[in-house]
N, C-alpha and C positions, 0 to 999 in steps of 0.2 A: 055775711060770713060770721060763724062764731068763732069768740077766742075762749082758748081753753084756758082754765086756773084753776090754780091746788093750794091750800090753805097747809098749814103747819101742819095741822095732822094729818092732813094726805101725805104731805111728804113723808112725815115719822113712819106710815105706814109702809109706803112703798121702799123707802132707804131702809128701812129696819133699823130706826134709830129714835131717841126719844123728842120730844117736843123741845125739847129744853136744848141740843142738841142742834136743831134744826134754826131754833131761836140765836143758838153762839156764832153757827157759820154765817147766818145774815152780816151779826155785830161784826163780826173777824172781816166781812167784807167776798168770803167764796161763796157763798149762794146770791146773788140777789133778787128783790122782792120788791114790789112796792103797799104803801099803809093805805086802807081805805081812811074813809073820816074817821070811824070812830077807832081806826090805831091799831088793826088786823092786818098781818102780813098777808101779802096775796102772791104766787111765785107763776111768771109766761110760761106754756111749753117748753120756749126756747132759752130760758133761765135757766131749767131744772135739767135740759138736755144738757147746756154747754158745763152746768156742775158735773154731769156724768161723764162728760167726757174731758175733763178735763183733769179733775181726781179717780179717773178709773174707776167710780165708783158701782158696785153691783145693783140693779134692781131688780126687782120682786114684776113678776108680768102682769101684777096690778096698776100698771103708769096710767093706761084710759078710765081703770074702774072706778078711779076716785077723781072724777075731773069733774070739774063744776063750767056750764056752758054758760056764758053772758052773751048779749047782745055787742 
């Protein structure tokens, strides 16, 4: 089974919001992510779901087009 993940500018893309942005709500603690090695957010389906549902927040029906599939 693959897992889906979205890098910072997938999100910025689909939230409609900037990188920088996407970087503050990690810090703040309402998105979270975890770091590969070399120190890139990486955010689960189920991360980026429970921030939309949690902040009401709107997306763009780009959530699958910007997914990146891992093993």
């Amino acid at each position: 089974m693959k897992k889906q993940l979205f890098t910072t500018e997938d999100l910025s893309r689909m939230l409609k919001v900037s990188k920088s942005t996407i970087k503050r709500w990690t810090e703040d603690g309402k998105l979270q992510c975890f770091r590969t090695p070399g120190g890139h957010r990486k955010f689960s389906h189920a991360s980026v779901q429970e921030f939309i549902t949690r902040y009401s927040y709107e997306v763009s029906n780009q959530l699958t087009t910007f997914s990146i599939n891992t093993p």
